[in-house]
N, C-alpha and C positions, 0 to 999 in steps of 0.2 A: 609330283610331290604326293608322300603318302599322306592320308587323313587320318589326324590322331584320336578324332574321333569314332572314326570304324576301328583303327587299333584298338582303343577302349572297349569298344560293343564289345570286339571278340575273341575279347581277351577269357573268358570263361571258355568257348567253344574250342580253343586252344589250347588250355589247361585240359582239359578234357581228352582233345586228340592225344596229345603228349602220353596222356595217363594210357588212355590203349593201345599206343605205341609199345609203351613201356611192360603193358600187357601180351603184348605179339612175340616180343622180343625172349621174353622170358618165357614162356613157352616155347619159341623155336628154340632157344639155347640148350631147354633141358630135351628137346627130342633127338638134338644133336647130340649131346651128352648120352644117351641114352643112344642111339643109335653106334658112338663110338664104343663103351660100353660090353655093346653086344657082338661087335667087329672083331674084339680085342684076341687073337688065337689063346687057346688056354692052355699055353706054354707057363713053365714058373718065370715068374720076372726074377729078374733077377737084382742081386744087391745094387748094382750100379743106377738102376733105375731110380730105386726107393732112395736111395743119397739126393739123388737128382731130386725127387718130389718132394723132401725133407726139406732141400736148401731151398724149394722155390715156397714151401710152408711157413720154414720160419726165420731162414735169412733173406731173401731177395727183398721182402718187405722193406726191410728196414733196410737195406743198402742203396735204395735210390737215391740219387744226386739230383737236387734242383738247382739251376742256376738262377738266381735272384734276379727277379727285376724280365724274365725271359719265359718262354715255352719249350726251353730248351732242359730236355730230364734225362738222366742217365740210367736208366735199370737196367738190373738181372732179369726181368723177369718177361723180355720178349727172348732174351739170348738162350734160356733155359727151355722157352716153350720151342724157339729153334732149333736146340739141341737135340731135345728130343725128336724132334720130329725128323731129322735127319740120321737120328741112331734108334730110332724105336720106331719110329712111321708113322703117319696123320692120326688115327685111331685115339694110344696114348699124349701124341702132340694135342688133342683137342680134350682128353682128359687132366694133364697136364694145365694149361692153357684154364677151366674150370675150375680147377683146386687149387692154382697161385694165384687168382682173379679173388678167389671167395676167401682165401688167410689174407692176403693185400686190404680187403674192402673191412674184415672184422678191425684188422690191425687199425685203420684209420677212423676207423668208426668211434673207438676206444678213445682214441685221442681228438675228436672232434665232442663238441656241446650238441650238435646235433645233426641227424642226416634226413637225406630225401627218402620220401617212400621207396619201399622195394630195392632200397640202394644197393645190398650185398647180393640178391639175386638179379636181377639186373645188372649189373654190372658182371656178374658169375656169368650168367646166361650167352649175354654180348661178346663173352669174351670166348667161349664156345665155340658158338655161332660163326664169330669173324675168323677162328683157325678152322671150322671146319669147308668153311667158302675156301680159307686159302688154300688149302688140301685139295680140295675141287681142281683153283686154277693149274697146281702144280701139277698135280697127277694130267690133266690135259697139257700142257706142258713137255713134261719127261714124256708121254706117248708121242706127242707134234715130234718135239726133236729128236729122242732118241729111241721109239718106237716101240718102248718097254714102258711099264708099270713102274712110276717111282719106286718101290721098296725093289726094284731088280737094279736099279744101276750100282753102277759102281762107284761111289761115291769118294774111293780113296785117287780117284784123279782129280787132282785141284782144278783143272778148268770145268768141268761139272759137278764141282760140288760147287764152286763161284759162282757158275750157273743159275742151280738150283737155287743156292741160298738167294741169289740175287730176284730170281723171280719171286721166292718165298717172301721175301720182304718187301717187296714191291706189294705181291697181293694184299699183305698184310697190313700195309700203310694204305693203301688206297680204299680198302674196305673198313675198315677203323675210323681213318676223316674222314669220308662220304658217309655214314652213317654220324658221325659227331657234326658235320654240318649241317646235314636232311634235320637230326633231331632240335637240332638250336636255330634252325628255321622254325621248323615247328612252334616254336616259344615265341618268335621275335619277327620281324616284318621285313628285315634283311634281304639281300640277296645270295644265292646260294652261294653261287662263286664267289661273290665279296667273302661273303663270311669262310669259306672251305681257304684262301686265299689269306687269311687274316689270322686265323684262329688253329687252321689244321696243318699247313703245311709243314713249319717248324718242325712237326714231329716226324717230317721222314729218317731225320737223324738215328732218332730216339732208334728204328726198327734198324735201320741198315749199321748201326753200330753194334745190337744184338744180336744181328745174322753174322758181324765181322765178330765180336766174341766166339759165336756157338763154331762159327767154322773153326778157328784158330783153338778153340780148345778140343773141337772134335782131332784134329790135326797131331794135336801131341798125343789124344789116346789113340789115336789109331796108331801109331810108331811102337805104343806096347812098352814102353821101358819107362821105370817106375821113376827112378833116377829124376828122370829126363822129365816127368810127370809131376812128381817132386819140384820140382828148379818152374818149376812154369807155372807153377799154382805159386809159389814162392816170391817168383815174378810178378804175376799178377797182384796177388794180394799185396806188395809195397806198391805198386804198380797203383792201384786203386786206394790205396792210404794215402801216397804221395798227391795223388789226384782229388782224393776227397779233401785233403790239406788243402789242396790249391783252390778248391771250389768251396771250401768254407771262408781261406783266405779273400779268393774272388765276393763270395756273398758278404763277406763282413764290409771290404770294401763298398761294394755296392750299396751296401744297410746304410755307409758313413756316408757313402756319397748322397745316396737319397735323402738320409735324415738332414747333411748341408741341405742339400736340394729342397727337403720340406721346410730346414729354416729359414732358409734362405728366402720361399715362396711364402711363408708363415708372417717373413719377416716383410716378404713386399706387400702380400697381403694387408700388415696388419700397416704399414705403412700407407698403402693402398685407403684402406678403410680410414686410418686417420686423414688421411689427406682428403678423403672422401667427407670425413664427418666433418674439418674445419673447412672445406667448402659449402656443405651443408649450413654448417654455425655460419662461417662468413653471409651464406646467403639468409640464412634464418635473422641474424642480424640485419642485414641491410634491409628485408623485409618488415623487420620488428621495427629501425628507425624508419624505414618511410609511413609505415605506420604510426609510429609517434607522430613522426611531425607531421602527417597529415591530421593526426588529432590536436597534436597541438595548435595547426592552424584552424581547427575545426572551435577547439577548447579558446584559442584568442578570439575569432570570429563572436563564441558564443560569450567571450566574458566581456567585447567589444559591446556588444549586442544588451547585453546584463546590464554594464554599465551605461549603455541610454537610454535602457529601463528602469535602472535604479533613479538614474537623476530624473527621469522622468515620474517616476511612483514618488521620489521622494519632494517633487515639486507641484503634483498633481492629487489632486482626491482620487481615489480608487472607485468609487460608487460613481461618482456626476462625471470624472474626465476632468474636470475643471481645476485652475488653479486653486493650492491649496493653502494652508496660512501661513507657511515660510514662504511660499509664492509672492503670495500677495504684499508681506512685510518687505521682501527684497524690492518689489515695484514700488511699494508708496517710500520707502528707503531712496529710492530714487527720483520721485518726482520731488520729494520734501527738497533732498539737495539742490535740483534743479531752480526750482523754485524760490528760494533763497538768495540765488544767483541772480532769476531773471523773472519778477512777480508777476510776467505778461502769460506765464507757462503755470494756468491755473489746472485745478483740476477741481475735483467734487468728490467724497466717498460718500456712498450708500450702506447705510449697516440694513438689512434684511432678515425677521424672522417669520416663520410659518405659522401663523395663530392656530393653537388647538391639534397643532402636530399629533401632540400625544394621544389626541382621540382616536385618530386614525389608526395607531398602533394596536390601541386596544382593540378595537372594534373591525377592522378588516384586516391585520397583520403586518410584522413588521416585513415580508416580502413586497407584500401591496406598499408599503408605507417608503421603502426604497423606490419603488419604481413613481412614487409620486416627487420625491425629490429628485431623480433623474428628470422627471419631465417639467419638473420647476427652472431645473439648470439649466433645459433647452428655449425653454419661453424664455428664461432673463437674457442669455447669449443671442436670441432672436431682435431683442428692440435695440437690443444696444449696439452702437456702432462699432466696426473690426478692431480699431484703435484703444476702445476698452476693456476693461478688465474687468469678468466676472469670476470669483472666487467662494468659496465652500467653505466655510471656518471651522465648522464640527457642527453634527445633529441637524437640528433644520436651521442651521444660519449661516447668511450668504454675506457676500461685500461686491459693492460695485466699482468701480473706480471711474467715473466720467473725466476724460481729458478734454480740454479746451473752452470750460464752460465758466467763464469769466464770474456768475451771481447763480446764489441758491435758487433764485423766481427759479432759473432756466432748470439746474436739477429736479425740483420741486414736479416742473412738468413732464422730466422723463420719469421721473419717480411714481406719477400721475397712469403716465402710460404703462407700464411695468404693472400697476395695481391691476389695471381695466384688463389686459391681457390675460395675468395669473390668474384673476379672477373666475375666465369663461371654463365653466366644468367640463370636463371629459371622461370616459370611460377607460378603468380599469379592474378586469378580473370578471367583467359581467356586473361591476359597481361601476355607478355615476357619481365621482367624486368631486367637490368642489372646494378651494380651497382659500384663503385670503392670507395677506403679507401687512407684516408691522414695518415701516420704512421709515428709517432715521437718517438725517441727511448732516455732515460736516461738512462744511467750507474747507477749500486750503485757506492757511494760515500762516504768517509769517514765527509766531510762539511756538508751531510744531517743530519739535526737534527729533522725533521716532515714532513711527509706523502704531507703535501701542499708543502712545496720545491721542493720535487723529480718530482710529479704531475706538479708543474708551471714549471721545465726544460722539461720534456716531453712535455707540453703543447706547450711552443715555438719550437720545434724542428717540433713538428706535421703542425703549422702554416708556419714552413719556408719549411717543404715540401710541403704544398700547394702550396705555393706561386710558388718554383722549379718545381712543377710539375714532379720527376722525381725519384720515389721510395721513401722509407722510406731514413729517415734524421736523424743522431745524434746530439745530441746538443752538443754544447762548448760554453765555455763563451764568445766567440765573440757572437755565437745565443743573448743568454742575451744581452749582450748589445745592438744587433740592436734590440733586442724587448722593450728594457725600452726603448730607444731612441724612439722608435716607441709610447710605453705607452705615455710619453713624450708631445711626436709631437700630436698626439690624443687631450691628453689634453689641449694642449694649443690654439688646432686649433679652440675648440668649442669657444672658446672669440678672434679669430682675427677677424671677424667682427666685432665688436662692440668694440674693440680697434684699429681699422682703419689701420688694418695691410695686407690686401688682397689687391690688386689692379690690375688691368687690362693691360696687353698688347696687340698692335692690329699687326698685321701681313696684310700689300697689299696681293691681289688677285686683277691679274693682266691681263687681256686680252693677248694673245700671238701674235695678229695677227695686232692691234693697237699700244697696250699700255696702254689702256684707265683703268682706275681704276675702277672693279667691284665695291670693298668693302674692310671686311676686316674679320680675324678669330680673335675672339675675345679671349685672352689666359690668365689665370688665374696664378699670381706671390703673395707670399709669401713672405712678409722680420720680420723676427723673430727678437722680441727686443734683445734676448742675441744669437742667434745662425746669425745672419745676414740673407740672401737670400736661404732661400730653396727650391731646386732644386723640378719641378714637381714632377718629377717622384718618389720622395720621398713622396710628403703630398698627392697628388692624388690618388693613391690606398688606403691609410687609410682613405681620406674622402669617397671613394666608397663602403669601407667594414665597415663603420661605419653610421652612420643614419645622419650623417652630410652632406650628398653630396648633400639631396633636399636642404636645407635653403643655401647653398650655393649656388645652381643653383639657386635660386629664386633672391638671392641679385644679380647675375648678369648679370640673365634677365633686370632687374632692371637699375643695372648700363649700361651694354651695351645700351640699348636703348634708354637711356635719352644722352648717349652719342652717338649716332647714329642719334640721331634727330636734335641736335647740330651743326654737322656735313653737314649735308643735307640743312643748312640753310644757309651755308658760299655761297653757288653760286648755280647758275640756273643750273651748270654741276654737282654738286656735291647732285643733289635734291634724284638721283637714288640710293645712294649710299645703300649695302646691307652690315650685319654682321651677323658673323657667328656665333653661340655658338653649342659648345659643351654638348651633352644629355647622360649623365652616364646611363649603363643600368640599375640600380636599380631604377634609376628616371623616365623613361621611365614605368614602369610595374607602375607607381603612379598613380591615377587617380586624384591627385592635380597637373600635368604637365600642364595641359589644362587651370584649373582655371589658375594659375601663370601667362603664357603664355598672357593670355588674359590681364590679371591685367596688365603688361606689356605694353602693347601695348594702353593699356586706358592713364596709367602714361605720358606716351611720346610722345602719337600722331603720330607715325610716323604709316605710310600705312602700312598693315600685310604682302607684297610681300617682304617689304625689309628686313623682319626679316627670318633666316634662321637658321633651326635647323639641327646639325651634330650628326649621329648616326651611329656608328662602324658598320662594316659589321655582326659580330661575334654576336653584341648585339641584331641586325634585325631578324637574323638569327636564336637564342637560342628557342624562341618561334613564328614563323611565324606567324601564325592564329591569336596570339593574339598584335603582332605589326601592324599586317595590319590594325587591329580594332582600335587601340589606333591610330597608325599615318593619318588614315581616320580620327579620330576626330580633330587632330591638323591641317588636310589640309581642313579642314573646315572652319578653323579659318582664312585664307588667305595665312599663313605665306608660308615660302617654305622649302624644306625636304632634306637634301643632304647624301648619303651613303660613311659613313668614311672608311677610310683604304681597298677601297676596293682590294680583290683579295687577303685579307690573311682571309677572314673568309670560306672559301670554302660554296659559295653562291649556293644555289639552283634554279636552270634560272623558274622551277616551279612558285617561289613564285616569285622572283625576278621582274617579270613582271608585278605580283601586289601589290607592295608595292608602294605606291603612292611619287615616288625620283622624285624630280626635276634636280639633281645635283649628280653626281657619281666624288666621287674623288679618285686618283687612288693614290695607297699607294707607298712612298719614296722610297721601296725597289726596285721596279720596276724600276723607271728613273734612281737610281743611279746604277743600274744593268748592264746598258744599255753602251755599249762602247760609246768613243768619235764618232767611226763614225758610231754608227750607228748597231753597231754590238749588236745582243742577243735583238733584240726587235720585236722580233715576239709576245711577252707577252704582251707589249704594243697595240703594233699593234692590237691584239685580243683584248683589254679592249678595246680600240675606237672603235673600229668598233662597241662590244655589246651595249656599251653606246650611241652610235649613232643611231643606230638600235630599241635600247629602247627609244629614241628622249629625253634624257636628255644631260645639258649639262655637259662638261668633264672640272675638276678641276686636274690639275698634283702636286705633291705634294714633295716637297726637290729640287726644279731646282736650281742648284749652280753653272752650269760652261755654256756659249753660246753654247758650243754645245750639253748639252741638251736641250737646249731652241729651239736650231736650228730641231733638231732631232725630237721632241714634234710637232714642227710647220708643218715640213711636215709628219708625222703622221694625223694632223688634228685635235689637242686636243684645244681646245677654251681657255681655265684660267690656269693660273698656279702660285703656292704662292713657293718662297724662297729665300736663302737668296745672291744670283743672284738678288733682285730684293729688299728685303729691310729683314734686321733682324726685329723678333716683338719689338715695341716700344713702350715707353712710351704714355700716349694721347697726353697730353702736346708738345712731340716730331712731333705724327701724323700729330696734328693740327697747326703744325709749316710749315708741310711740303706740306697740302693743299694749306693753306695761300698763299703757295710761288708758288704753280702751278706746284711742280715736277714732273719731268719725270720719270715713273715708270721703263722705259724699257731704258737697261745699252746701250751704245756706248765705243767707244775707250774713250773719252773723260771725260765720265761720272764720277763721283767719287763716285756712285753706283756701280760701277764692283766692284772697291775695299774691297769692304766690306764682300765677304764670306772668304777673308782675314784677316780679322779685329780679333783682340784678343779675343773678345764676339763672334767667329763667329763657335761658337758648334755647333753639328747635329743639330734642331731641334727635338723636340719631339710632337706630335700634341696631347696634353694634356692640354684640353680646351686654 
């Protein structure tokens, strides 16, 4: 087997041979040409000649017959080169033979788009060439057999002219396809003989039908009678009409048959191809649906798969894993039924919240603040048993569900342990965090009728342990009731300003050592249309754990200060007059405290010294760094600063020194701690002196009898507010008592003493 690879290499070095084949060639053709040329005797030729050269010029051309579809060609123009050659001799047979070669080659050139190089001479050349070899073999030949030089026989005997011509033809076919073989090897990687076999032989016709012309027409002229010359040219040419008739009939045939042939093969083809493409589609199809339905089985697998993650995401918290509050509704949904049915099938829920969550947030992030409720939901799934249920409700609040535990004692105690465990700190983020749980505890009940009842008793129990601070809390329906009381009081409080139901009492703060009237604590009172007067201590922590405590502190910035300015106006003594209000710590962490503040003090005009802001130790305390920052901005602002209750928030003297206090008031527990004479005031004694020391002044706080007044005085404490000295009052009352020029500080006489006597004359509470 040949390598189509080395065909390829050398296919240039091929192209190449060829070319100086084609080179050889034409150059021996014209030395032949030339060579016959100079052979020629310079006898006059005569007219028969020149007819003869005329018709191989410019008819032989065009009278070839091809049969369609075949290698089979009919020309004049071997018969002409034989004619001559046997009436003129090799000489002009090879001159002949060049000049019907080169009008042939122009003729087709003309009617072709385009030819090979060197095509009209090379092909002129070759054709030279190849009568002048044949010339060669014949002349050896007529010597071999009849012992003469061709141009001496005698050629009007028909068996050597048959002779002649026969070998003439012969040489002339055999040298013609052995050169058109040798050169289309040259091109091609063939074998000779295949291809000389394939390609060349067909044309032996073409020559030995030319030699049967040239004899048969030498024939009639050698006889000499015009007639008779006449009639055979006459012959012939119907002869050759009738035949070109036949072989155009033949071709046109051939053309129709072919052109069937092609539609036919056009049409299997295209039939071929279709049947080819809907095998293709058939199989492109069957590939496309197993490919579906392997997706679709891929596409059900993964919506199989979706769908027990759905129902699981949608019955699961995302963050903890754990059950979530439609989880848990559908559970206690069904212990409530159960239970109803058979009261031996107790249960217990847990409401659980995270105390002080939100710090966490602030201060280490809400990524750190996730992974502390992750590890909350693995401590509570840790104590509890497989059988129960712990769930995620939203934010930091959790539910337990204890089965089998017949009385709250036994809850109470896992609730115990649950506390002890949450409690041990651990490390997250490179932080040691530490955390505590508000636990409220529901009984089952036979009165629960839905998962939200049980959940709202829990939930209140969990609130009133907050509130207790003192272990997990069960609920009873007193719970309830101080919590709707509470819902209540909530609701109604957000419309008592704007139904004129808040108002203001002020409390003296009193010089110790004068008398002379600082100012006053400005103190926030409540009278409910159907409940009458309630008590701070009641509405105040619900405004502080509800969002209502800024717009309250705002209204009575407000009020306080247009009431303070009022005040200040009555006399030249009363121009210094200060008041104090009270700073909830939620409002304090606002960065609207300052605008307010400010708004305030534009509203009223009074000077920013006289306005005083009180802020619980505990509140200073909760986040130092970021009080000092916030209470720097408010002492920006002129006002002044004073630190509430001091001495129950366990103060750090660290910070303590820089927090920008004008004013240290020292908390009620202390003075009333303190004996009449004197006795157990070492605590005291140690606040003054710190407060002294840090050059603030000292505000004493519940003075109710002269001898703590007396006691305070030689300690060295400068102000002091109670009810020794005036209960808080109405304004109206206040402003009664300016007018009149009272004397702040009691005597035997005074009818001031009397008053921590007075019916109204309850502890205080210093709750704005």
């Amino acid at each position: 087997m040949e390598n189509p690879l080395a065909t390829t290499a050398e296919l240039p070095s091929r192209t190449a041979l060829s070319y100086y084949v084609k080179i050889a060639v034409s150059a021996l053709g014209i030395l032949a040409l030339a060579g016959a040329l100079a052979a020629v005797p310079f006898t006059p030729i005569g007219f028969s000649y020149i007819f003869i050269l005329a018709f191989a010029v410019f008819a032989a051309p065009r009278m070839t017959l091809q049969l369609s579809g075949s290698n089979l060609t009919l020309s004049f123009s071997d018969a002409v080169v034989f004619f001559t050659f046997i009436v003129y001799g090799g000489e002009l047979a090879v001159i002949t033979a060049f000049v019907e070669t080169f009008s042939n080659c122009v003729y087709l050139k003309k009617r072709r788009k385009e030819s090979p190089k060197f095509f009209v001479i090379f092909n002129s050349s070759l054709a030279a060439l190849i009568a002048a070899a044949t010339y060669g073999v014949v002349e050896l030949f007529s010597r071999a057999a009849y012992g003469s030089a061709f141009i001496e026989l005698r050629l009007t005997d028909t068996r050597t002219l048959a002779a002649v011509l026969g070998v003439t033809a012969l040489a002339h076919f055999f040298f013609s396809s052995a050169f058109a073989a040798f050169y289309q090897k040259l091109r091609t990687q063939g074998s000779f003989l295949e291809i000389w076999k394939t390609h060349c032989v067909s044309s032996a016709l073409t020559h030995f039908t030319g030699a049967g012309i040239a004899g048969a027409t030498f024939k009639v002229f050698n006889y000499g009678d015009v007639a008779l010359g006449v009639i055979s040219f006459i012959v012939i040419a119907v002869a050759y009409i009738n035949y070109r008739t036949l072989i155009n009939e033949i071709n046109r045939s051939i053309a129709n048959v072919e052109e069937a042939e092609r539609q036919k093969a056009d049409s299997e083809r295209r039939r071929a191809e279709i049947e080819k493409a809907r095998r293709k589609e058939a199989e492109s199809y069957a590939e496309e649906l197993c490919r579906s339905l392997e997706k679709e089985a891929r596409a059900n697998d993964a919506l199989r798969k979706s769908e027990r993650e759905l129902q699981h995401a949608a019955s699961h918290d995302s963050l903890t894993g754990l059950a979530n509050r439609k989880r848990l509704n559908d559970i206690l949904r069904d212990l409530i039924s159960v239970y109803k049915q058979d009261p031996s099938a107790t249960f217990q829920v847990l409401f659980l919240d995270i105390r002080s969550f939100k710090n966490i947030n602030d201060t280490l992030g809400h990524s750190i603040g996730d992974k502390v409720l992750s590890v909350a939901a693995k401590r509570f799934s840790r104590v509890v048993n497989a059988e129960d249920t712990v769930a995620r409700i939203g934010g930091d609040e959790f539910a337990i569900v204890l089965r089998g535990l017949a009385t709250a004692g036994k809850a109470q105690k896992v609730a115990r342990k649950i506390h002890r465990n949450i409690t041990q700190p651990f490390s997250l983020g490179g932080n040691r965090v530490s955390i505590d749980v508000n636990i409220g505890i529901a009984p089952c009940d036979a009165e629960y009728d839905s998962p939200e009842e049980i959940l709202r008793d829990a939930d209140i129990a969990m609130h009133y342990a907050k509130e207790r601070k003192d272990g997990p809390a069960v609920f009873t329906k007193e719970l309830r009731h101080r919590f709707l009381e509470r819902v209540r009081f909530e609701m109604d409080l957000r419309h008592a300003v704007e139904r004129n139901e808040l108002s203001m009492h002020y409390q003296p703060i009193v010089s110790l050592l004068d008398g002379r009237l600082l100012g006053f604590e400005a103190l926030l009172r409540w009278h409910h249309p159907e409940f009458g007067n309630i008590p701070p201590n009641k509405f105040i922590p619900i405004a502080e754990s509800s969002d209502l405590i800024q717009p309250i502190t705002n209204w009575i910035l407000l009020e306080t200060t247009k009431q303070i300015a009022a005040w200040q106006k009555i006399g030249p003594d009363l121009a210094d007059l200060e008041v104090s209000v009270n700073i909830a710590g939620r409002h304090l962490s606002s960065d609207d405290l300052s605008d307010q503040v400010e708004n305030a003090l534009e509203n009223s005009g009074i000077r920013p010294e006289t306005l005083k802001l009180e802020i619980t130790e505990s509140t200073a305390m909760e986040n130092a760094e970021r009080s000092i920052s916030l209470l720097n901005r408010l002492k920006g602002l002129g006002v002044k600063l004073s630190i509430d209750d001091f001495g129950t928030g366990y103060s750090s003297l660290s910070y303590l020194h820089r927090l920008p206090f004008d004013t240290l008031k020292i908390d009620r527990s202390f003075v009333s701690g303190a004996g009449e004479r004197g006795e157990d005031s070492g605590i005291l004694q140690t606040i003054i002196s710190l407060g002294t020391n840090l050059k603030m002044r000292l505000v004493a706080e519940g003075i109710e009898t002269e001898a703590q007044l007396a006691m305070l005085r030689n300690l060295g404490c400068d102000y002091g507010q109670g009810y020794l000295f005036s209960k808080p009052r109405a304004a109206e009352d206040i402003e009664k008592l300016l007018y009149e020029r009272h004397a702040w500080l009691p005597s035997s006489k005074d009818p001031a003493i009397e008053l921590h006597s007075d019916s109204d004359s309850q502890p205080h509470i210093p709750l704005f």
